[in-house]
N, C-alpha and C positions, 0 to 999 in steps of 0.2 A: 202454159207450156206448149201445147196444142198436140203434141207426139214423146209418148215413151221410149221412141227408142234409141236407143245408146245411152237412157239415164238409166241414173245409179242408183240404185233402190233399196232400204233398208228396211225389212221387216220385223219386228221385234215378237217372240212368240210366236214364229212361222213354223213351227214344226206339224202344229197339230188345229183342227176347227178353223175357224176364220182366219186365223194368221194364215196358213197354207193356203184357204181359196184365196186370199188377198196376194199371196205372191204365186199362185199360179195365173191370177187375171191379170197382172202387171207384168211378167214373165211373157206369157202370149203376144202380149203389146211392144215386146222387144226392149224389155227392161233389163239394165242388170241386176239379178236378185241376190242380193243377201239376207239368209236366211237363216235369224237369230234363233238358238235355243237357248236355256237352262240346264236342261237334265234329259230332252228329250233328244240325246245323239243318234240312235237308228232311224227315229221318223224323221229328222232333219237332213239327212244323209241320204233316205230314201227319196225322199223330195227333191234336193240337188239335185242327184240321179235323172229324176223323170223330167226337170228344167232341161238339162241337159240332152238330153234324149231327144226333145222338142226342138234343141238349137238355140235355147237361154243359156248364157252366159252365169252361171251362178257359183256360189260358196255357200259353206256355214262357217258360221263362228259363236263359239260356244261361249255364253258371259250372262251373267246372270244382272240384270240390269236394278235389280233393287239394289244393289253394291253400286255405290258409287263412281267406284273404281273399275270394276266391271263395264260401268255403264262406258265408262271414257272408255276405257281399250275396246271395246265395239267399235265405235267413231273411229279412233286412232287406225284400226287393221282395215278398215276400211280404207278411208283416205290411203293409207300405204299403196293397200292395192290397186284402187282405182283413182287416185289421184284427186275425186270428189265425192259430194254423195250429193244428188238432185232432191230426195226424197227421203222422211223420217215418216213411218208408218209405226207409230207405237200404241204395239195391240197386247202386248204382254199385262197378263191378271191372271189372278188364282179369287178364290171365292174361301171362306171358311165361316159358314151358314149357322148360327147359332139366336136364339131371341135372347137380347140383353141378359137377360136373368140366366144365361148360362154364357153370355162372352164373357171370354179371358182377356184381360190385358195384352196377354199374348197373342191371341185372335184380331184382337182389334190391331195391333201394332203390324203384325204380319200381313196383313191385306192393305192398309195405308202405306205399308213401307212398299211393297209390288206394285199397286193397282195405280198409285197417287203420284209418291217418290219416286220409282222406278224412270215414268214418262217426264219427270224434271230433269232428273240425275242426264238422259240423252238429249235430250234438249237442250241443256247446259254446256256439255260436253259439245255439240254441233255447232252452239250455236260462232262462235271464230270463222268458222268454215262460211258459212250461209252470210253472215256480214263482210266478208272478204269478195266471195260470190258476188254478193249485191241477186240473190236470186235462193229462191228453194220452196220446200210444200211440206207444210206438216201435220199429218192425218192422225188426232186423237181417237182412240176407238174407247169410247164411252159405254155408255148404257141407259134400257129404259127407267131403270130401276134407281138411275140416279136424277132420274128428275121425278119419279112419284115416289110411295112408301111401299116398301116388301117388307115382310115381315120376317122378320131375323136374317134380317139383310143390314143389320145397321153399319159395321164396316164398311161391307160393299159400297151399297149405297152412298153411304160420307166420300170414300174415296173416286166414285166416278163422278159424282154432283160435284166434287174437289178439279176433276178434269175439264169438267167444263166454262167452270171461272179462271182455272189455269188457261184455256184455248183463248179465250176472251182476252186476256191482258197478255199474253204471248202474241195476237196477230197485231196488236195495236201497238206494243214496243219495236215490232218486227217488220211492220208497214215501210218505215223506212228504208230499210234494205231491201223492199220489193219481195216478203217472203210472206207465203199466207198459212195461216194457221185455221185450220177448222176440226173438229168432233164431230164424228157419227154416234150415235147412239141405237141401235140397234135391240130390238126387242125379244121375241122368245125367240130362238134359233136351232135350226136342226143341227147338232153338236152332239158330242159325246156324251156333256153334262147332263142335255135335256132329253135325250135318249133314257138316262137312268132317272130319272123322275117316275114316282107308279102313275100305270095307267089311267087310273081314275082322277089322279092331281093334272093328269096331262090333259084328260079332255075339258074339267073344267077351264083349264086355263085358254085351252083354243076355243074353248065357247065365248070367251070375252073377246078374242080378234074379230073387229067386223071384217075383215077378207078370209074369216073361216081357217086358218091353217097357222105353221111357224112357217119364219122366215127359211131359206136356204143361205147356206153360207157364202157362198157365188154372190148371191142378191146384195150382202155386205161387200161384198169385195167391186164392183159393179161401182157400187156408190165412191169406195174408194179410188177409183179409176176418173169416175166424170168429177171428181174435186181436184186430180192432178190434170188430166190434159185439159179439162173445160172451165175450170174453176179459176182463172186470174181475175176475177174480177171478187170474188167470193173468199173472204177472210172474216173471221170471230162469227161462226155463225156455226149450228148445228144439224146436220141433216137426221133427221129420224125418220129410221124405218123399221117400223112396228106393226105393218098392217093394220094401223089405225087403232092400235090397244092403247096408246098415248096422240092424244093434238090438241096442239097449242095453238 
C-alpha cells in the first residue's frame, strides 16, 4: 500500500486496549478510522473525539460483530459512507477464563461465537467489496495463547489457534484479488485485563519474557501499521510479538 492516507480503515473493537492504540497508530498515519464497538459507546465516542481533535477523519458504529447480521451492517455503513473500506483490522474478543472441569457450553460457545465467528462473519461480509477492488489488507489480531497451552484458556485458546488457520486459507483464496491476509499474535500486554491479574501471578508471568516486561499496546498497533503500508509482499503469515515468551 506504501501510505495510509486517505484509506479507509475498519477497526473492530476499537473502543478500548489494542483496538484503540491500533486506530490511534493508523489514524496519525492519515487514515480514515472507523471505530467499531459493542457496548462500549462512551469510550468509542471519546476516541472519535480525540481522532478528530488530531485532524482524523473518523466515525463509530455501534454492531456487535459475533451477529452475523451486525457484522454486515458494519461493512454496509461503511461503504455508504465512504464509498470503500482499504483495511479490515479485526481485533474484537472477550475471554471467559474457566479450566474445563468448570466450562459451560455456554462459555465455550460464547468465546468461539466473538473471538472466531465474529472475524468470518466481517470477512464474509467485505469480502464483494475487496474482490471488486481487486486490492485490500486484512489484520487478524490473534493470540500467544493460541499457539501454546494456558490453562483454563481452552475456549480462548481453540478460537484464536481457529484465527490463524482461518488467516492462512483466507490469504490464499484472497491472493487473487491482490488482498493479503495476515495475524498478529501478541503475547501478555499492558491492558485493562492484565492490569487485573494479582501481582504475584503478574510477576511470574514477566519472569518468563526473556525482554523482561509486557508488551505495550502501541507496540501491537505498530505491527499493525508495517503489515498495511510495508506488507505487500507478506500474506498467510503471523507476526508475533511476545517479547520472546513464544518462538517458532
Amino acid at each position: 500500500m506504501g501510505s495510509l492516507e486517505g484509506a479507509v480503515v475498519v477497526v473492530t473493537g476499537a473502543a478500548r486496549g489494542i483496538g484503540r492504540a491500533i486506530a490511534e497508530e493508523l489514524g496519525s498515519a492519515g487514515a480514515k478510522v472507523i471505530v467499531n464497538y459493542a457496548k462500549s459507546k462512551e469510550a468509542a465516542e471519546d476516541l472519535v473525539t480525540r481522532l478528530k481533535q488530531s485532524g482524523t477523519e473518523s466515525i463509530a458504529i455501534q454492531a456487535d460483530v459475533s451477529d452475523p447480521q451486525q457484522a454486515a451492517r458494519l461493512i454496509e455503513e461503511t461503504i455508504q459512507r465512504f464509498g470503500r473500506i482499504d483495511v479490515l483490522v479485526n481485533n474484537a474478543g472477550i475471554n471467559v477464563d474457566r479450566s474445563m472441569k468448570n466450562l459451560s457450553t455456554d462459555d465455550w460457545n460464547k468465546v468461539i461465537q466473538n473471538d472466531l465467528n465474529g472475524c468470518f462473519y466481517t470477512v464474509k461480509a467485505m469480502l464483494p467489496y475487496f474482490m471488486q477492488q481487486k486490492s485490500g489488507k486484512i489484520i487478524n489480531i490473534s493470540s500467544m495463547n493460541g499457539q501454546v497451552a494456558s490453562f483454563g484458556q481452552a475456549n480462548y485458546s481453540a478460537a484464536k489457534a481457529g484465527i490463524i488457520g482461518f488467516t492462512r486459507t483466507a490469504a490464499l483464496e484472497l491472493a487473487r484479488s491482490n488482498v493479503t491476509v495476515n495475524a498478529i499474535c501478541p503475547g501478555y500486554i499492558e491492558t485493562e485485563m492484565f492490569e487485573t491479574i494479582p501481582e504475584k501471578t503478574k510477576e511470574a508471568i514477566i519472569a518468563r519474557i526473556p525482554l523482561g516486561r509486557a508488551g505495550r499496546p502501541q507496540e501491537i498497533a505498530r505491527g499493525v501499521r508495517y503489515l498495511i503500508v510495508d506488507g505487500d509482499y507478506i500474506t498467510g503469515t503471523t507476526l508475533n510479538i511476545n517479547g520472546g515468551a513464544f518462538m517458532q
